[in-house]
KEDREN-956275 format. One record per residue (C-alpha): residue number from 1; x negated, y, z. Coordinates in pm, 1 decimal, m for minus. Each point is the difference from the previous one (the first is absolute). Layout:
REM residues N
+------+----------+----------+----------+
| voti |       px |       py |       pz |
+------+----------+----------+----------+
|  NUM |        X |        Y |        Z |
...
+------+----------+----------+----------+
***
This chain:
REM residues 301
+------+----------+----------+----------+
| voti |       px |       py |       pz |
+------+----------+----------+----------+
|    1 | m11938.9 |  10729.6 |  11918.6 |
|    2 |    353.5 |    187.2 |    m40.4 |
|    3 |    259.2 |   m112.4 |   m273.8 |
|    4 |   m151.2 |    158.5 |   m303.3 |
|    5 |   m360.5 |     87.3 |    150.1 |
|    6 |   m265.5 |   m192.5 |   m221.2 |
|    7 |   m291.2 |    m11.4 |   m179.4 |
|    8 |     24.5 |    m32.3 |   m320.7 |
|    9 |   m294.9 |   m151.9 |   m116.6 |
|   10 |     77.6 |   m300.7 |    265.1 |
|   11 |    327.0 |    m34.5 |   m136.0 |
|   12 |   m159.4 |     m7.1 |   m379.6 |
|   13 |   m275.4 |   m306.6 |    141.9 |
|   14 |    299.5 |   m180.4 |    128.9 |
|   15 |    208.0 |     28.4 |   m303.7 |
|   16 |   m311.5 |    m82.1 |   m212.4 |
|   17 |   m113.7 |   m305.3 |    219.0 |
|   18 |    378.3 |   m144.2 |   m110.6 |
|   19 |    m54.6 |    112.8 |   m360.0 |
|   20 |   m283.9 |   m216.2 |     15.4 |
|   21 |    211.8 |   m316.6 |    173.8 |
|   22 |    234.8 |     65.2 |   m297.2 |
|   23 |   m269.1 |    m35.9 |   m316.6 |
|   24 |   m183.3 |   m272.3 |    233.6 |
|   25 |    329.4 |   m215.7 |    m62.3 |
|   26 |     99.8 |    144.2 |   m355.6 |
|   27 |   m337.1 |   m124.6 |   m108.4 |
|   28 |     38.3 |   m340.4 |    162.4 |
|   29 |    331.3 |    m80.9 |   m155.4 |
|   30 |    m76.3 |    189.8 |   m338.5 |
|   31 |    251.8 |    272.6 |     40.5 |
|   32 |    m10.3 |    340.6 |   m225.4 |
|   33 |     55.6 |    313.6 |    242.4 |
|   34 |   m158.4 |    357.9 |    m55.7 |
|   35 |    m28.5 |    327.5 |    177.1 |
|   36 |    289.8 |    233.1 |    m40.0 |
|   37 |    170.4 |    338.5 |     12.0 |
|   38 |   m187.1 |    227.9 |    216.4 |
|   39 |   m231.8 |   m336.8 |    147.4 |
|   40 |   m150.1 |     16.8 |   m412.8 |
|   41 |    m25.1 |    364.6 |      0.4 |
|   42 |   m230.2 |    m21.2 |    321.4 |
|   43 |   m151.8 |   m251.0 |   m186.9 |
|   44 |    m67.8 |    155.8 |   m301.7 |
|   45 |    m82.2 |    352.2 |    122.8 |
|   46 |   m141.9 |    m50.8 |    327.8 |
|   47 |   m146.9 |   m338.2 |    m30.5 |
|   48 |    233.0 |    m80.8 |    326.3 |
|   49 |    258.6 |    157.6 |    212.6 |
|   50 |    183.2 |    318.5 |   m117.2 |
|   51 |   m134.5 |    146.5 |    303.4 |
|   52 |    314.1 |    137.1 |    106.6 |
|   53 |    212.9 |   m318.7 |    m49.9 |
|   54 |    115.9 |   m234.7 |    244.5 |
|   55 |    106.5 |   m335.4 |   m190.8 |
|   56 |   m126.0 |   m253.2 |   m195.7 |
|   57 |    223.0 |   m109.3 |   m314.9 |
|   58 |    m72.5 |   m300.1 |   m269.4 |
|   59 |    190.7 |   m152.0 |   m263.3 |
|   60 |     96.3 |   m351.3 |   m175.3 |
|   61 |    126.8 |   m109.3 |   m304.9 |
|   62 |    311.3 |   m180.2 |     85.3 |
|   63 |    m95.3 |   m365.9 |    m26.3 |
|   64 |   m266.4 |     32.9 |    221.4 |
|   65 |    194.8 |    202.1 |    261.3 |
|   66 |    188.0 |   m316.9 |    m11.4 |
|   67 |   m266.2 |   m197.4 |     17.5 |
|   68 |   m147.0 |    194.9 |    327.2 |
|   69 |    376.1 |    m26.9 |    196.6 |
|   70 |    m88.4 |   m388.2 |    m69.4 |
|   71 |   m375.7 |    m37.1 |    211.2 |
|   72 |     37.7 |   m161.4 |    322.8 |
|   73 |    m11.2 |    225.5 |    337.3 |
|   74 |   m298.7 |   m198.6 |    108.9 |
|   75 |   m206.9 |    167.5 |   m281.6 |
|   76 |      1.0 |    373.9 |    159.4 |
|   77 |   m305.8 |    m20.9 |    250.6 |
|   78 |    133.9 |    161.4 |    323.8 |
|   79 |    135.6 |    273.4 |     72.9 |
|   80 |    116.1 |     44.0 |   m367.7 |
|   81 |    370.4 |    m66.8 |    m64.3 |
|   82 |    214.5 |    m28.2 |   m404.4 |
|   83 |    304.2 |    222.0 |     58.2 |
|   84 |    258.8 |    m45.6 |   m189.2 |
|   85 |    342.0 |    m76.4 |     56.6 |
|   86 |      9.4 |   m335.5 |      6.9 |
|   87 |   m324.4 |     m7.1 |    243.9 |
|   88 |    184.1 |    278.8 |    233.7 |
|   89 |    354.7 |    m32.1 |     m6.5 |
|   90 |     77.3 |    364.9 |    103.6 |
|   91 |   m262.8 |    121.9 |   m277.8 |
|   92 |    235.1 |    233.2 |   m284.5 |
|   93 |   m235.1 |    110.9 |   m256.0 |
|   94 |     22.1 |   m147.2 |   m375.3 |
|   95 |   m419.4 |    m47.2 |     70.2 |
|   96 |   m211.0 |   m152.9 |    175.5 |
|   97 |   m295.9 |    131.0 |    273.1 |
|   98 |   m304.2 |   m151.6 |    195.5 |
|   99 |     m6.4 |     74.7 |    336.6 |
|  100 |   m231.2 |     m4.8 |    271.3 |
|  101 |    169.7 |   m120.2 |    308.5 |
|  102 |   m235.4 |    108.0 |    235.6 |
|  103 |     78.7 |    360.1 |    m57.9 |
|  104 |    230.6 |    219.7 |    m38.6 |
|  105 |    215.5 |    237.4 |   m264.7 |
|  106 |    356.3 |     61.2 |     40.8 |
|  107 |    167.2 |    237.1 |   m245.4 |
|  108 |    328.1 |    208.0 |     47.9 |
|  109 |    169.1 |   m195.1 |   m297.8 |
|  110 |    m85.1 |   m303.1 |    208.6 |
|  111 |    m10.6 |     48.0 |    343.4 |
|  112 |    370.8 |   m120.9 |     71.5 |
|  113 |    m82.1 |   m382.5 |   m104.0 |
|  114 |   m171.7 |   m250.5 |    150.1 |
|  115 |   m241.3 |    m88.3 |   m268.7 |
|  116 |   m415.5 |    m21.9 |     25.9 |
|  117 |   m126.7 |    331.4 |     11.2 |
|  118 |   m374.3 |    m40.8 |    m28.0 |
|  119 |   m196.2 |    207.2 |   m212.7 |
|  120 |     37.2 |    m76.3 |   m335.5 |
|  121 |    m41.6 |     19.9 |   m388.7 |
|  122 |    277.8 |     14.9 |   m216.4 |
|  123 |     20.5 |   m280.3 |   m318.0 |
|  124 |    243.9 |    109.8 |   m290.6 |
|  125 |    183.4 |   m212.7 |   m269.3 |
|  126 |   m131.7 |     60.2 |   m385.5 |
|  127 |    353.7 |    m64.7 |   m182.1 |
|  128 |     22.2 |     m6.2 |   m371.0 |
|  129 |    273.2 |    225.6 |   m148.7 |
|  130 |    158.5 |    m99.5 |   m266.9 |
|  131 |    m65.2 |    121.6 |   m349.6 |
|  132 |    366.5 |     91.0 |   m105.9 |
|  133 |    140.3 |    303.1 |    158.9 |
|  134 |    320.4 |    m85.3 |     80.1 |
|  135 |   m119.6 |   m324.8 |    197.1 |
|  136 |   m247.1 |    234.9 |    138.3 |
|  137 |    262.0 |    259.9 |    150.3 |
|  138 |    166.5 |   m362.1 |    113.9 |
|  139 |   m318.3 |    m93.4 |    123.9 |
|  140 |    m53.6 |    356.2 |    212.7 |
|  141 |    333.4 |     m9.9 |    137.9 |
|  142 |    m39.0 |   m360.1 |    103.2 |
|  143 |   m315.7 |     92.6 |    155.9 |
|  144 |    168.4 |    285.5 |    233.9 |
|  145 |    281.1 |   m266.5 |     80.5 |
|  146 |   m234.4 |   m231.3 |    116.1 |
|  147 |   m201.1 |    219.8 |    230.5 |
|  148 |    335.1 |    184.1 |    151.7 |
|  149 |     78.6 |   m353.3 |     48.6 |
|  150 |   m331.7 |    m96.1 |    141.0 |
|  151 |    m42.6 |    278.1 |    232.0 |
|  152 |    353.9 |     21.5 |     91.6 |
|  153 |      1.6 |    361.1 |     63.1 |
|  154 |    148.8 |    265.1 |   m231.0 |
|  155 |   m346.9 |    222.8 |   m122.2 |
|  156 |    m25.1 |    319.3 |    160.1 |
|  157 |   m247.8 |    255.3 |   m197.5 |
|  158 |    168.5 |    m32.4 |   m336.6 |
|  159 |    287.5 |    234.9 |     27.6 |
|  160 |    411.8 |    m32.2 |    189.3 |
|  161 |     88.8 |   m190.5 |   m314.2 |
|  162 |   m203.9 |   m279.8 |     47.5 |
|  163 |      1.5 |      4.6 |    354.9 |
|  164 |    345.6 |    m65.7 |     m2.0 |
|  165 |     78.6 |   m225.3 |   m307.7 |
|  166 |   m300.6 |   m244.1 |    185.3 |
|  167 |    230.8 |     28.8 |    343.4 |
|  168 |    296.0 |    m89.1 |   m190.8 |
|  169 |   m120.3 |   m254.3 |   m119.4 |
|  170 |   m172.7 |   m173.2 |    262.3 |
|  171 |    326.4 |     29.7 |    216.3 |
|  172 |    199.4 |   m184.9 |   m279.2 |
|  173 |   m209.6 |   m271.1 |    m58.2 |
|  174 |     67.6 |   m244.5 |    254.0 |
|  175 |   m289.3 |   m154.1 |    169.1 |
|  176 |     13.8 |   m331.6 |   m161.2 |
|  177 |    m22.7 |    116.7 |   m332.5 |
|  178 |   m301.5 |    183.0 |     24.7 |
|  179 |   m238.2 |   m295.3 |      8.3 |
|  180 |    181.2 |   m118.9 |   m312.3 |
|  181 |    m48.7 |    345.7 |   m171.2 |
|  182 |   m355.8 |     78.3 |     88.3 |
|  183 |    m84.5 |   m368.2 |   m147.3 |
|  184 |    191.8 |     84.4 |   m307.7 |
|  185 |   m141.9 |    367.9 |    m57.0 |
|  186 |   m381.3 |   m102.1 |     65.8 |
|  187 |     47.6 |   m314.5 |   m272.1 |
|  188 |    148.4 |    287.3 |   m199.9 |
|  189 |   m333.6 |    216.8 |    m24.0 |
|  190 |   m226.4 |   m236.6 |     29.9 |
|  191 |    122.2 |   m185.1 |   m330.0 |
|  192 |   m251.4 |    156.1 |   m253.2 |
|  193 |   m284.6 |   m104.8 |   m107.9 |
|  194 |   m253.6 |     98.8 |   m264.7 |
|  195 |     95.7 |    366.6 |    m29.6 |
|  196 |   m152.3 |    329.9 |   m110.9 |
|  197 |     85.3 |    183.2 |    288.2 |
|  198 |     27.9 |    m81.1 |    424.2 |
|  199 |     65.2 |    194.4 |    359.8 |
|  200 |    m79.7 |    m49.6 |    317.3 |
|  201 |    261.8 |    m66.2 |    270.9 |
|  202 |   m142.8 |    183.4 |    309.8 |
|  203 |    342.0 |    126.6 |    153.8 |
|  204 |   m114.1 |    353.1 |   m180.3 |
|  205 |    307.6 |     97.6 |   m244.6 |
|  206 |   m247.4 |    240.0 |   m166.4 |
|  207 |   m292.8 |   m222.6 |    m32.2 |
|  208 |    193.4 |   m291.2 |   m122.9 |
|  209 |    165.3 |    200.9 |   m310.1 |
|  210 |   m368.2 |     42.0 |    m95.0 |
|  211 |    m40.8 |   m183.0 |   m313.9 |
|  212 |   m324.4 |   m167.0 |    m34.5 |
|  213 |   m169.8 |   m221.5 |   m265.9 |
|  214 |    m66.4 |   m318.4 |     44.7 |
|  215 |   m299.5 |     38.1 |   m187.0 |
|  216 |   m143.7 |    228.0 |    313.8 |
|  217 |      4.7 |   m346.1 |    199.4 |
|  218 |   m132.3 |   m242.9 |   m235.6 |
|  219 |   m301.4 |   m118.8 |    198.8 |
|  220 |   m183.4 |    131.2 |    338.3 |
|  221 |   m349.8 |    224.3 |    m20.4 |
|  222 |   m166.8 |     46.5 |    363.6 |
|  223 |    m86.6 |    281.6 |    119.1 |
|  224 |   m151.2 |    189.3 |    325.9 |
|  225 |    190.9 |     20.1 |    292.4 |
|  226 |   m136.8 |    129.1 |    338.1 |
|  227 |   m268.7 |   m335.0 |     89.8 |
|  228 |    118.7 |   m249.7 |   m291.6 |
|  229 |    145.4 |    m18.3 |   m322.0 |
|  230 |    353.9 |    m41.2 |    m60.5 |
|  231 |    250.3 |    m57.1 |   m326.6 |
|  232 |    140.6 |    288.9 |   m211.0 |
|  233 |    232.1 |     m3.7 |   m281.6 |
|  234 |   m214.7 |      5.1 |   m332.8 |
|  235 |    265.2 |    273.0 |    m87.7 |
|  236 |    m86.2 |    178.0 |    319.5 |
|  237 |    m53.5 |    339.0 |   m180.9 |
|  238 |    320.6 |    m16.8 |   m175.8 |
|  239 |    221.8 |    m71.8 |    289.6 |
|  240 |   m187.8 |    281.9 |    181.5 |
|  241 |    100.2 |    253.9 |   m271.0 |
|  242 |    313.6 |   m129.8 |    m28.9 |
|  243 |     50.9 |     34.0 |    380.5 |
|  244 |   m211.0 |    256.4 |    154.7 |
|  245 |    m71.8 |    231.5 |   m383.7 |
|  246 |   m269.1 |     80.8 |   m155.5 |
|  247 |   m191.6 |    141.6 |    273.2 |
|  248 |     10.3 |   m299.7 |    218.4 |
|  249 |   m371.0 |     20.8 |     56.3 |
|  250 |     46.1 |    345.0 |    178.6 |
|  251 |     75.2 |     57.7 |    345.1 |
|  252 |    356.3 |    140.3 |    143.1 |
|  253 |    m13.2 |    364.2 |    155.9 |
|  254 |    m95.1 |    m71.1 |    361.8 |
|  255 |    379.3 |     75.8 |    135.8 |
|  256 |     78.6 |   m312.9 |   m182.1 |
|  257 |   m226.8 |   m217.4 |    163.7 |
|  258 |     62.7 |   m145.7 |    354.4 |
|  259 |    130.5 |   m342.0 |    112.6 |
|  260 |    394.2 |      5.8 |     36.0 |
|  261 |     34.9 |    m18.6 |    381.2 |
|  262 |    349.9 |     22.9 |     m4.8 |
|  263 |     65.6 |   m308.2 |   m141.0 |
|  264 |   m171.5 |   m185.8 |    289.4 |
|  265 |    146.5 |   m114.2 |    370.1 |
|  266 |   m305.5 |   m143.0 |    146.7 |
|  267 |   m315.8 |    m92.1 |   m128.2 |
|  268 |   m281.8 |   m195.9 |    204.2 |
|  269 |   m274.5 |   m165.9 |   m110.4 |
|  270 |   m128.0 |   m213.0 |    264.2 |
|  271 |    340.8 |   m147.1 |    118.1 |
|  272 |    263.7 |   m212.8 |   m163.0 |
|  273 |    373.2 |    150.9 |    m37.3 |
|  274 |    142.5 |   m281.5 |    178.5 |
|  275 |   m118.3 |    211.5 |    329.9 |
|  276 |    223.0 |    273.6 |   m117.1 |
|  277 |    348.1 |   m183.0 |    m69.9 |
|  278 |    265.1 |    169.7 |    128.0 |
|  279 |   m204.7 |    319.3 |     29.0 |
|  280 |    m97.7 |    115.3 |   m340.6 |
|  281 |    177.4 |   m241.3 |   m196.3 |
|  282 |    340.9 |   m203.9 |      3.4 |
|  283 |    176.7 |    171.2 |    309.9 |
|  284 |    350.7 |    m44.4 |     20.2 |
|  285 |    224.5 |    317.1 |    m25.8 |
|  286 |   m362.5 |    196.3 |    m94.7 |
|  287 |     34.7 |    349.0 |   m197.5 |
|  288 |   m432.2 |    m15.3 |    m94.7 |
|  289 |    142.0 |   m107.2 |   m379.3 |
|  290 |    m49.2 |    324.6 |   m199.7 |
|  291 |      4.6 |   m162.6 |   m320.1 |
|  292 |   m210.0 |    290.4 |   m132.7 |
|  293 |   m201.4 |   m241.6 |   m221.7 |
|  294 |    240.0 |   m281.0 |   m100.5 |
|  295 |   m144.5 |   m275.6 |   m227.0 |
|  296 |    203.3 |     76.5 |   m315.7 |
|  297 |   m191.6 |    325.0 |    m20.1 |
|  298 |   m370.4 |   m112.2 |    155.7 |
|  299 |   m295.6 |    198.8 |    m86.2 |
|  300 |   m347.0 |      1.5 |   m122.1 |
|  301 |   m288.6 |    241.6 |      9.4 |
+------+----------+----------+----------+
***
């Protein structure tokens, strides 16, 4: 197997074999989660997979995203692994994945640190925004701060501007302050409660100025998803108008489907990445970083 050569339907069993892991524990400890962005679309229109998409992504209400960073290592069965970044202290994202050490997944927006890079499925925070819409603009501006902050790289697919005013910034800030301002920015957006409206944080400037009701994620409904049943929003076809339109249930024109290669470094399913450190991922003085699909704009299908 080359660096991007894979099946796809292997690389949808693995990713669905951790889904499962992940609801096998949410259940256990009693923890709300559902299906989301194009993952729910899949689920609602194909009954599974978007054929032509290659991740896996959930969401949780705050509290219990909390609540998950909290259960013990020891409750993953092997080879599943929590990343977040206080379980992988290289890990930037402002969200959390599941991986599966045994394989592996590097991604260009990745590849330079020595995190896990298993297979995984992405889990996104569900914030609530806050009803007033000054605190809200506060609230949206925090959010940026925080994930500048968290990823510590200036975003690169949202224009000169903000490419450099994030580079600025980062350079001014000494090191020893970040910690303090991350801390103070996330207790800043995560303050409300009780609110009409929310967003996700998923590292996607677009997707997280998305305003959603709360109402859309008030309890979970199960539905059909490749061999089992999985949890859905019970305001699933809402947030799939809002997000996709009103003809979510039809399928893109064919040039518009396809798996986005370029994003990926290696991919292989029956080894773990720790047999390619220092080859396809964290290698010192490497140019393989193309940052073509950096986190703060992400993608789904």
């Amino acid at each position: 197997m080359d660096s991007i050569n894979f099946d796809i339907d292997r690389l949808h069993h693995t990713q669905y074999e951790i889904l499962t892991e992940f609801d096998r524990v949410c259940q256990k400890y009693g923890l709300t989660y559902y299906l989301a962005f194009g993952t729910l679309l899949g689920a609602v229109r194909h009954k599974g997979f978007i054929p032509w998409d290659d991740d896996i992504d959930t969401l949780m209400p705050y509290e219990d995203f909390l609540k998950l960073e909290k259960i013990p290592s020891s409750e993953w069965r092997t080879p599943y692994f929590y990343q977040s970044n206080t379980t992988d202290a290289n890990y930037p994202l402002c969200y959390a994945k599941i991986r599966n050490s045994n394989t592996t997944l590097i991604t260009e927006d990745l590849s330079h640190l020595d995190i896990n890079h298993g297979v995984d499925i992405d889990i996104y925070p569900l914030l609530n925004l806050a009803d007033d819409d000054k605190k809200r603009k506060k609230q949206y501006f925090n959010t940026k701060a925080y994930m500048l902050l968290q990823v510590n790289e200036p975003p690169k697919n949202h224009g000169k501007l903000y490419f450099l005013a994030g580079k600025l910034i980062l350079f001014v800030i000494p090191g020893f302050a970040k910690k303090a301002l991350k801390t103070y920015f996330l207790k800043s957006i995560t303050q409300y409660r009780d609110t009409k409206k929310c967003y996700v944080v998923s590292g996607n400037l677009e997707a997280m100025r998305q305003v959603l009701s709360t109402a859309w994620f008030d309890h979970m409904v199960y539905v059909p998803f490749e061999n089992g049943e999985f949890p859905v929003p019970n305001g699933a076809e809402e947030w799939l108008r809002e997000r996709y339109g009103e003809k979510y249930m039809n399928f893109p024109p064919i040039e518009k489907r396809g798996i986005k290669l370029g994003t990926f470094v290696k991919v292989d399913l029956e080894h773990s990445y720790k047999d390619y450190r220092g080859i396809y991922y964290h290698i010192a003085g490497s140019k393989i970083r193309k940052v073509t699909n950096n986190r703060w704009v992400g993608k789904d299908s």
